[in-house]
MARMIKE-632673 format. One record per residue (C-alpha): x, y, z; residue in one letter. Coordinates in pm, whole numbers, plus 50000, padded with zeros to 5 digits. Layout:
BEGIN
XYZA;...
***
This chain:
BEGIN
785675171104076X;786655133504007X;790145140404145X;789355130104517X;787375094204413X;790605088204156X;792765093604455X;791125073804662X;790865044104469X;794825044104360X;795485048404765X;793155017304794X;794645001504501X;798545010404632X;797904996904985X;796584964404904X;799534938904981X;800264957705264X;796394952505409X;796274918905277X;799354912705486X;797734932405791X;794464911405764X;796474877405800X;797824889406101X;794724897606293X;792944866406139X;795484852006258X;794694870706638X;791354859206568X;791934824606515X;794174822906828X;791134833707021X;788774816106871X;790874785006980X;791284792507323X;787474796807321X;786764763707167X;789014748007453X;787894763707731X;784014754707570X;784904717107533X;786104715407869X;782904730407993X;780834707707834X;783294678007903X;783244684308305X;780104703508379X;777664690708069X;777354729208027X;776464749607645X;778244777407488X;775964812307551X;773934821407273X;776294852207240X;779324832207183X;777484807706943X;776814833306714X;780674849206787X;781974816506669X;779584815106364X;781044847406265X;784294843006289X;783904817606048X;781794830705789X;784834865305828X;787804833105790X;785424822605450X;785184857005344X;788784862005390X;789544833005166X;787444843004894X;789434879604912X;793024860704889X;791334844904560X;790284877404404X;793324893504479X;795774864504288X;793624867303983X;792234905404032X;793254931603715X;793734967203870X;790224980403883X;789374949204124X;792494954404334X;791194989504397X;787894977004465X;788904949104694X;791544976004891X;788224991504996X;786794954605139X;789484948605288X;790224974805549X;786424968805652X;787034936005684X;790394946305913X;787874966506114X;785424939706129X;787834914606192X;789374940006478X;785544945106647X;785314907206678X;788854905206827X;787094929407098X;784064912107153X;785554879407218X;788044898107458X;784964909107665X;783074880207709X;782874873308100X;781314839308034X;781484811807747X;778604793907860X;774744796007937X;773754808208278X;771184780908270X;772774753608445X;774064779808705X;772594777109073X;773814809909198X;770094827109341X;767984793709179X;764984776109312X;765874740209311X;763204716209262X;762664690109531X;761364658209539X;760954651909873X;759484663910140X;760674676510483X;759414644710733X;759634644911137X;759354668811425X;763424667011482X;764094673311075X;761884703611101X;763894713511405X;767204709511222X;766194731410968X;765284756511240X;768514750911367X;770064760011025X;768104788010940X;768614805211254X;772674806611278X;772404816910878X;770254845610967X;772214854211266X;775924864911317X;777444839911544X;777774813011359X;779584811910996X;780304776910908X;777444747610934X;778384712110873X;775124689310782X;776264655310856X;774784620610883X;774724586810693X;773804582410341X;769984586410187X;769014604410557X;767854634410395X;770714663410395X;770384674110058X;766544675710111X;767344696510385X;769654719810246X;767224725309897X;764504734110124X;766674761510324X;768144770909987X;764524777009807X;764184798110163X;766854819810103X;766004827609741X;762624844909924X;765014868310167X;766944887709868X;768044912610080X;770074892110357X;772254881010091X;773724890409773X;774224859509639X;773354820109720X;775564797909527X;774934761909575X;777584733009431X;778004697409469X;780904686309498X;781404644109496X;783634625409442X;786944623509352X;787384656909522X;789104679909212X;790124713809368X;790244730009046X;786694715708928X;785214729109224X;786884764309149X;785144762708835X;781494751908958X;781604781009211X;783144808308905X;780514793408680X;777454797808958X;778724832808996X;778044836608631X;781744841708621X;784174822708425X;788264811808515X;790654806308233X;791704775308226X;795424777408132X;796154790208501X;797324774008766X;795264761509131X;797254792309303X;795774820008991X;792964808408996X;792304806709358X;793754844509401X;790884854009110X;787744835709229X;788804853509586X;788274883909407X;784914875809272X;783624860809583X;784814891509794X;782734916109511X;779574901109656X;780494909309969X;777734889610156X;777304852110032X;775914819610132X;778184789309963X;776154753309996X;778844727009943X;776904694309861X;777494662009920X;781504669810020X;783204634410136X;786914652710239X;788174681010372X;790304706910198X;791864742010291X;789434771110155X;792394797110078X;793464766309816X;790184770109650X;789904804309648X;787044811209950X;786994836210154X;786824827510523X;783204833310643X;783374854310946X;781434880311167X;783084906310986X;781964897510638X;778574882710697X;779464854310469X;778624821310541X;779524780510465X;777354756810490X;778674715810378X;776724684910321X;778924654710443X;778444616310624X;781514622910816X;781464641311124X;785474640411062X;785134666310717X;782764692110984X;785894690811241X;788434693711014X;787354725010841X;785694736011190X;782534740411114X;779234741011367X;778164702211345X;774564697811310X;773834660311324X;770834642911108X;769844614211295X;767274586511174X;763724590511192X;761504579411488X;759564544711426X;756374567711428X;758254595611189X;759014561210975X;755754547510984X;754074578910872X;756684586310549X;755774548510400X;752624553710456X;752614589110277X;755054569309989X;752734537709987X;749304555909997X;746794561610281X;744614532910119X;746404505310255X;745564508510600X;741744507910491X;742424472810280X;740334442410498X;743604415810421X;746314436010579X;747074443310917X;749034474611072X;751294448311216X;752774431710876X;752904470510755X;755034478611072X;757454449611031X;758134460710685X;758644496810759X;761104485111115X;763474468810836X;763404502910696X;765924510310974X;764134546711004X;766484554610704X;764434577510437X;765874568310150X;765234532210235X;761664538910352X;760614559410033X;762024531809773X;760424502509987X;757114519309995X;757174531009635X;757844495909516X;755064478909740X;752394508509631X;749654494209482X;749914453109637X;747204449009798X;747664404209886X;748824396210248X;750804370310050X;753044396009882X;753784417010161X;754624382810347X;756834373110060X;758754407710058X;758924407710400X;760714383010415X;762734390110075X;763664421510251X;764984404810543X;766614380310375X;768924409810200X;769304429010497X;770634396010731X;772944384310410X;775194420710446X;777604429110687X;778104464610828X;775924493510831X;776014505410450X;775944472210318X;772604467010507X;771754500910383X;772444489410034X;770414456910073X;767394475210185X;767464498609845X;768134463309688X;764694455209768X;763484476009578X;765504466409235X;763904427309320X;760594444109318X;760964452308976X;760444414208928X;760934418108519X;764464412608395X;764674438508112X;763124467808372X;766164451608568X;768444455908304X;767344493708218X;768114501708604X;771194488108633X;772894507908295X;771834539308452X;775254534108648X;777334529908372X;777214570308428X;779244589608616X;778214597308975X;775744627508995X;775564630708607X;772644637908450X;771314612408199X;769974624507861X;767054604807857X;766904598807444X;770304586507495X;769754561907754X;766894548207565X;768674544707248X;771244522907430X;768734501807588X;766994494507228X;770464486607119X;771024465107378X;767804441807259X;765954457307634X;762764468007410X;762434440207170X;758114437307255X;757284466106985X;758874467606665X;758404506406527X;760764527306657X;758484556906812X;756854530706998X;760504517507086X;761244550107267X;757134555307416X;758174521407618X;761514538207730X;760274567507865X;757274543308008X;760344523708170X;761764556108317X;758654568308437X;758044536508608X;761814537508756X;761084578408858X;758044566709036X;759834538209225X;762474560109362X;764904544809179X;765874571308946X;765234611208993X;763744636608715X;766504663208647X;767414693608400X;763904704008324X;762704666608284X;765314659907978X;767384637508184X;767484614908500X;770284611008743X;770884581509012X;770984590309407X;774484583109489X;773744554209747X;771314541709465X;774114543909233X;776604522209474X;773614496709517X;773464491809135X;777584491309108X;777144459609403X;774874444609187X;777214448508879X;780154434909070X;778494398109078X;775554392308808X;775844410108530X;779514419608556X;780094459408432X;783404477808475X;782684511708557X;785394538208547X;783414567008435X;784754605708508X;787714592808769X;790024614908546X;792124583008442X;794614587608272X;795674546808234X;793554524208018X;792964496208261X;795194465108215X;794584437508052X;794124418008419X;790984436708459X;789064426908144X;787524396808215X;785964370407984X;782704373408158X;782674414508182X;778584425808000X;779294463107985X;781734485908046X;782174523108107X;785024543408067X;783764573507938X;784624604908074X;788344601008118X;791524614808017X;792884583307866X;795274593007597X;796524557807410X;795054521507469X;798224494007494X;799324483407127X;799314448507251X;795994447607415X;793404420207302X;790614414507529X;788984381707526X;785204395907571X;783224375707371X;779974386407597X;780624421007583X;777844442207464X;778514480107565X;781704496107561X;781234532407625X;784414552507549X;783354585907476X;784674621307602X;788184608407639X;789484638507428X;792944631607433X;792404593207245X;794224593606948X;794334557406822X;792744523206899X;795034495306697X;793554466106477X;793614439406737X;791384456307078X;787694446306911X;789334411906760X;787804393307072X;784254413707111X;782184400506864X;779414397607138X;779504441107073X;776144458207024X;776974491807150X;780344511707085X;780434548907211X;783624567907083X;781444604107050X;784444632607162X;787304613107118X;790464623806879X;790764592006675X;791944593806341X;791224563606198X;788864535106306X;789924500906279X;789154476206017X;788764448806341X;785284471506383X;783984457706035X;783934419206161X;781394429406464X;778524416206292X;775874420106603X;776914457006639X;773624480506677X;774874511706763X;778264530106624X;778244562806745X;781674582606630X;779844618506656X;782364650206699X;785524629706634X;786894655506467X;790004642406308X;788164606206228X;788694610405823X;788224572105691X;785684543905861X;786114515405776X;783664490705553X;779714483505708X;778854457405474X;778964433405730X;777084448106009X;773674437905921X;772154446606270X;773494482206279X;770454505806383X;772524538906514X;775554552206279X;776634587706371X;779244606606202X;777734640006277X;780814661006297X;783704639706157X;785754647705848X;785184615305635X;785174628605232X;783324593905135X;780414577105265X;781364543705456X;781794516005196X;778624487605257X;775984511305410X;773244504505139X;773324468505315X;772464487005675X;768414477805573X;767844480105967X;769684518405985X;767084537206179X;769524567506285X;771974581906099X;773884612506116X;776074625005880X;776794659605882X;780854660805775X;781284692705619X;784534672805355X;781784652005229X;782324650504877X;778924637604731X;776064611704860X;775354590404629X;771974586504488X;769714556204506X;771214547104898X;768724569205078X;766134550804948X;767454515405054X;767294526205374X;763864528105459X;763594522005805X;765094557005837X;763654576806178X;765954606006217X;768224616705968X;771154646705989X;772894650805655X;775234676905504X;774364688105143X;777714707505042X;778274730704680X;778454698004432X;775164680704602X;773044659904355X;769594672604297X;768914633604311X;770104632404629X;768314664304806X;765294648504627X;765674613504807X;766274634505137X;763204650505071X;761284619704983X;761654605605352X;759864634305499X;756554621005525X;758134588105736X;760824607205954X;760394618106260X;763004644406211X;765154657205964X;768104682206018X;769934692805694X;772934724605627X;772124735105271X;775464756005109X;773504768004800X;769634784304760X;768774760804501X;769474731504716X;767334747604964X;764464755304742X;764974719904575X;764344703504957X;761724726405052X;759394720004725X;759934684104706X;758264683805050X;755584699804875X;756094725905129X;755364704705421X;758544690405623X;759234664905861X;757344657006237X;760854676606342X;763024696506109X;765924718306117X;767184732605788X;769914756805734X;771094773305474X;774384790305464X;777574792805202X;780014789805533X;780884757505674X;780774763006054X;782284742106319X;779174741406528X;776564719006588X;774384713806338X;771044721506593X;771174745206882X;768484747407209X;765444758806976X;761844767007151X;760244747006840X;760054717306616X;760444730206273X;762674753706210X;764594771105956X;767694795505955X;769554817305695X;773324825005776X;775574845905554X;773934842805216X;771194858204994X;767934853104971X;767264858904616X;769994847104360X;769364847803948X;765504855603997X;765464821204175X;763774833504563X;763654816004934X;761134792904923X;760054783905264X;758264754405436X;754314763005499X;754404750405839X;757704766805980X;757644778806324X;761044795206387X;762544816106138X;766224831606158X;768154852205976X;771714863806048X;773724885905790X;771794881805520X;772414913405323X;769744911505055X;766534916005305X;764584945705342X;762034933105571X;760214901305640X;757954905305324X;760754898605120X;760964863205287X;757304855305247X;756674872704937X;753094878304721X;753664858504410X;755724827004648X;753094800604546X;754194776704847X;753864798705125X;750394818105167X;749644841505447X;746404818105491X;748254788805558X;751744804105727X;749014822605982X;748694790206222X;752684784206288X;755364810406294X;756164816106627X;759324825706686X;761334851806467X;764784864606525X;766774891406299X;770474891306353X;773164916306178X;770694922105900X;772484955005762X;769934966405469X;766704955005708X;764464987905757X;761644974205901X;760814938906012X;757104936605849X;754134958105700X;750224957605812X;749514933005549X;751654905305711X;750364908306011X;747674879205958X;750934854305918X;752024866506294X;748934859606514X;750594827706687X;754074843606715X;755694842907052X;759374853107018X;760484891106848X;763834892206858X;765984920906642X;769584925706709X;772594942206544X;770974954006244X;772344988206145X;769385001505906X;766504987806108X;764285020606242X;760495008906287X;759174971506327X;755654973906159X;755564997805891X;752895012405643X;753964991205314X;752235021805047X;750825057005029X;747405046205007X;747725033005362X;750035060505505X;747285087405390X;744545063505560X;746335064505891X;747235099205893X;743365110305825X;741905085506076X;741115099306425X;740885062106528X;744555047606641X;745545021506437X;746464987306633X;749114962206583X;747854932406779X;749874899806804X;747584883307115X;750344852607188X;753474874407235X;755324867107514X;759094877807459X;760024910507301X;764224917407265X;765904949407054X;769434955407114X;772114972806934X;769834988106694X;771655024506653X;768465041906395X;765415017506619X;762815047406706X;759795032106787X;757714993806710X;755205011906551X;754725042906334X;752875074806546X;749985064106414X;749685031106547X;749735007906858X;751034974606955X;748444952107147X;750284922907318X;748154914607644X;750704882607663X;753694895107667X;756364887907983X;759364899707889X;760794930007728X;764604936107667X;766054962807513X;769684974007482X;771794999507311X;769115010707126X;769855051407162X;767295064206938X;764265045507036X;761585072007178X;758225052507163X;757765012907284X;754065018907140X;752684996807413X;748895000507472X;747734987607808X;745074971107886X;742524994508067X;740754989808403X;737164993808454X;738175032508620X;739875037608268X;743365037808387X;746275014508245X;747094984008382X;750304962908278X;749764928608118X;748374902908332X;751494879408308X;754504907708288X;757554899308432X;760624917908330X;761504951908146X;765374949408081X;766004986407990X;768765014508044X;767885034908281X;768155068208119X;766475055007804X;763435043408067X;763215078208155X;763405094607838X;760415072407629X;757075086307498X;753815073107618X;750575066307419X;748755063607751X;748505085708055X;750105067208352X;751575037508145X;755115045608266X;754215048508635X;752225012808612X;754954997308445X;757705012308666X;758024982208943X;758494953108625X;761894976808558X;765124960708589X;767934985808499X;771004975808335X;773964990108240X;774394981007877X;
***
């Protein structure tokens, strides 16, 4: 009876070299994949400023928690006696199989990124809106030959800042109301320099589609025909396009009769409309009455009722106008508010004055949005406006960025505490937002710069201050020597593909104060003498780059405020801070360094620093504490981490306004957590996980304080996860060693009580939790009251979510005519997928009350036969769904084949169904 185990393990034990062999080659497949991934990711981000997918964040995590594992197994094996190498011969085919399933999975990915920044069938928001009789019948006009067959292509020409993008966003948002004319609307812009192979990529990507990126123009155009074709019927909004180009290069199908589909370009020239033979419809300028009535709208209706001003100073400020929009709104939003016929005299006459000083028609158009920068009257506001194009055209501007630079710069120098540092920035940007000068984007996160606004600023910058902007032209040439003048303030080069700068390149810049480098990927080295002349240097921006080394030149620039070095990946050594007294930003979040810059207990004024470098060796204790202007702090606490120096971490946590930490060991963890006395940062993000990953260190989270478990246990030598009172989004993936939530928040855990943890969790995902059964019991439910997210995927064990904990309850339930209820009144986002033993939320003698909830995804979840919903009931007694439901995501034979509490709850929930086919 033992023969078959004995067997077994000697087969196991005999085939070990030759599976250890076998698992290098497909880690080796893995690797290769994981590579091209990483690439095609970083070239996402560089070009289109887009994420990776929460689906291939988590396949990259994996893969390199299996590559640690793997390790570990080539270690046991060199030292293992025979009854381990029989053991390990059984771990290591499953981890060929697992290593095999991953291969898979990143072979079926049909996108890297997240959808989010995707336009294909999206609302856009608009700032503006539609003004004049003739713009209302130009959108007519437009709507009309896209609803009709006659007409495929539309050209929407006419000078800059006349309103064609306003235009088109309104007839887009249109569209998105008509689902059934087309499949698909898929807006792009397109700028400048006009890159054929970018704009294949911005149409794959808003097709939720994705191109690899090792083909050629010709591939690539022959594949993105093929997706364009599958949606048969399609409307394709080219933005802002300033040349023509040959569709078949790109990859477009030609929009015909035939095929329904349909073209519509933004452009100034008439010339682009001809040459790819498109319908022309022409915006022309507004009427002086059309004019009058948009500054008034932008100025407010008050100041015609004000005694001191007369409609005919009003009028001669609104004729200089030129009956351009753009030029009307930024006039009247920087004269809202005046009120003395001595100021609108003054800019009258200011506004004149820049008009009659250009020559040609965009010049003057330029001098009327100059206006408006004058009216800012205060310098530093001035100076805020005018960085802002430092950016590429149409980028979008992380706001905490921006701001960061200007405090660098010396711009807010009238508060001294750093929160109140960034409350005036985003005061400064509000103020710019409201004046027209800049625009909200991306959810309010960012702002970007009109284009003509942008070209105003870049005017500016060509006389007083002096900038050199080169920023995403795809150089490939540092510019020469010639072009770096003594007087240059700032310049911008970021966003290139500049591989070396000239060895014998010396810039005499004593004045320069911003040098923004970053995202020029291929930038390997930058030799001892470039800084030797830039001692005037606050800000230096290398983030992205592929430096090795930074030179010693960079310790002499003693006025230097900001070093930012952040995902230079191959940067091992930096040289010494002592000297750089001023320095208030240092991040090496990312880079490979094993010590911690020489001189940084001098940095007294540090109020960022990140540095989360995975080769750190050890921190050393007593330099937290000298730095005690500390705001937000990112550090990486590896196996041989001090308990001094977790403690110091911990004793900032009162006075930071965020902390994000990677723990590799539980005690560290626990160490952290209790030294907070349970209580963490304004902001924290901890994680705790044995494998060193090659991702961020934060993702996108819904929260402030936050906490995730990757790969590791949660109990080790008695010692159990402690976590922080006040958490409110809690994550595990793979750890192996949890049963259910209540072995997270455990009964005797002295830190964490149900009374206090009650007012806070409100998120909770599961991930690849193998030995999970059931997520939580009736007695935790107090703890969930505020939760919002449920999220439980790929856990193989998992069959209920609540669960009856003891007998004593289970015999309660089952003798109680009245149904038990699981009520969690703030839910709004329920997901279960891949869950092969999930049957039901609750047991059959309970319900789940959630009269918040919106969404509901499940997927691959074959056994599930009862949701447990219970509806709200009408005053007739029938079901009704929840009052803010917008999406089931379900299979539709699983829809078909659920249980129902409730009469009629599948027939009122019906319309919310979206079927899928996972």
């Amino acid at each position: 009876m033992f023969c078959s185990p004995i067997c077994e393990c000697f087969e196991y034990y005999r085939k070990l070299d030759e599976n250890m062999e076998k698992l290098d080659r497909v880690l080796q497949e893995l690797e290769n994949k994981k590579k091209d991934i990483e690439a095609t990711l970083s070239r996402s981000e560089r070009e289109q400023g887009k994420k990776p997918s929460n689906e291939v964040s988590d396949w990259l995590q994996n893969v390199q928690r299996i590559n640690t594992k793997a390790e570990s197994f080539k270690q046991e094996v060199e030292k293992g006696n025979c009854f381990s190498r029989a053991c390990l011969g059984k771990d290591v085919e499953k981890k060929i199989e697992e290593v095999k399933e991953y291969i898979q999975k990143g072979c079926a990915f049909t996108s890297y990124v997240s959808d989010a920044p995707s336009t294909s069938g999206m609302t856009l928001s608009i700032t503006s809106n539609l003004v004049g009789e003739r713009t209302g019948k130009i959108v007519e006009e437009i709507w009309e030959d896209l609803m009709g067959d006659k007409v495929s292509k539309i050209g929407v020409w006419g000078m800059g800042g006349i309103g064609k993008t306003t235009i088109m966003s309104h007839i887009n948002n249109k569209l998105q109301q008509k689902p059934n004319k087309f499949n698909d609307v898929i807006w792009v812009t397109v700028s400048q320099p006009l890159d054929l192979i970018k704009l294949q990529t911005e149409i794959a990507t808003a097709l939720k589609e994705r191109l690899p990126e090792n083909e050629d123009k010709v591939r690539r155009a022959g594949r993105l025909l093929g997706m364009l074709k599958a949606k048969e019927k399609f409307v394709l909004i080219l933005d802002d396009t300033w040349e023509a180009f040959p569709l078949e290069e790109v990859g477009i199908p030609q929009p015909n009769e035939e095929n329904g589909c349909k073209l519509v370009i933004t452009t100034r020239s008439h010339m682009v409309c001809r040459s790819m033979k498109c319908k022309q419809v022409v915006v022309d300028l507004l009427s002086k009455q059309e004019a009058f009535n948009l500054f008034i709208d932008g100025v407010g209706n008050s100041i015609l009722q004000v005694p001191a001003l007369n409609k005919e100073i009003i009028n001669e400020v609104v004729e200089e106008c030129a009956c351009l929009p753009l030029a009307i709104v930024t006039v009247a939003a920087s004269m809202r508010g005046e009120e003395e016929i001595h100021e609108w005299r003054n800019a009258l006459n200011e506004l004149r004055g820049l008009v009659r000083s250009r020559n040609g028609v965009n010049a003057e158009v330029l001098g009327r949005l100059e206006f408006s920068y004058h009216r800012l009257k205060d310098e530093k506001l001035q100076q805020c406006f005018l960085y802002c194009a430092l950016y590429p055209e149409d980028f979008a501007i992380p706001k905490d960025e921006l701001i960061g630079h200007w405090i660098a710069e010396g711009f807010i120098e009238e508060v001294k505490d750093v929160q109140a540092k960034y409350d005036r920035g985003h005061t400064i940007l509000n103020r710019l937002v409201n004046c027209c000068l800049l625009e909200s984007a991306k959810d309010g996160g960012c702002v970007k710069m009109h284009d003509l606004i942008r070209d105003m600023a870049l005017r500016i910058t060509s006389e007083s201050p002096i900038f050199m902007v080169k920023a995403g032209l795809r150089l490939l040439k540092f510019p020469g020597e010639q072009e770096w003048e003594e007087n240059l303030e700032r310049v911008s080069l970021m966003r290139n593909n500049i591989e070396e700068i000239p060895s014998n390149m010396s810039p005499h810049c004593d004045i320069l104060s911003t040098l923004l480098l970053q995202r020029n990927e291929n930038l390997q080295r930058i030799l001892e003498c470039f800084f030797v002349h830039m001692h005037g240097l606050k800000v230096l921006n290398l983030t992205y780059t592929n430096i090795e080394v930074l030179p010693n030149s960079v310790s002499d620039l003693t006025n230097l405020r900001s070093l930012l070095l952040g995902w230079c990946e191959n940067l091992e050594r930096v040289p010494s801070l002592a000297k750089l007294l001023a320095l208030q930003y240092l991040d090496l979040e990312g880079t490979w360094i094993e010590e911690v810059p020489e001189g940084m207990e001098m940095l007294e004024h540090l109020s960022h620093l990140y540095l989360y470098s995975p080769p750190l060796k050890k921190f050393p204790t007593g330099l937290l504490p000298r730095l005690c202007n500390l705001y937000k702090l990112k550090l990486f606490f590896g196996n041989k981490a001090l308990r001094e120096t977790v403690e110091e971490a911990a004793s900032l946590s009162d006075r930071l306004d965020s902390f994000e930490g990677h723990f590799s060991t539980l005690k560290d963890f626990n160490i952290y957590v209790k030294s907070t006395d349970g209580r963490g940062s304004k902001n924290y993000y901890l994680r705790l996980s044995a494998s060193v990953m090659g991702q961020r260190l934060i993702t996108d989270l819904e929260v402030d304080k936050s906490v995730r478990v990757i790969d590791c246990k949660i109990c080790e030598r008695e010692e159990h996860i402690v976590l922080p009172e006040d958490v409110q989004f809690l994550q595990m993936i793979e750890v192996d060693d949890v049963a259910s939530l209540n072995d997270v928040l455990r009964r005797e855990q002295g830190l964490v009580n149900i009374g206090k943890f009650s007012h806070d969790l409100k998120v909770l995902r599961f991930d690849s939790c193998d030995n999970l059964k059931n997520l939580f019991s009736l007695r935790l439910l107090p703890a969930l009251q505020n939760l919002e997210v449920l999220e439980v995927s790929r856990c193989i064990s998992i069959e209920e979510i609540v669960a009856v904990e003891d007998e004593e309850t289970e015999k309660e339930l089952a003798t109680n005519t009245i149904i038990k209820t699981v009520t969690l009144p703030r839910l709004k986002k329920l997901c279960f997928s891949k869950l092969p033993e999930f049957k039901s939320f609750c047991s059959d003698h309970a319900v789940l009350v959630c009269n918040s909830l919106q969404e509901i995804h499940v997927g691959d979840c074959p056994k599930l036969k009862r949701l447990s919903l219970s509806l709200p009931l009408l005053d007739n007694g029938q079901p009704s769904p929840p009052a803010v439901l917008e999406v089931i995501e379900i299979k539709k034979e699983l829809w078909e084949s659920l249980e129902w509490d409730q009469a009629n709850a599948k027939d009122v929930l019906n319309p919310y169904c979206k079927f899928v086919g996972f």
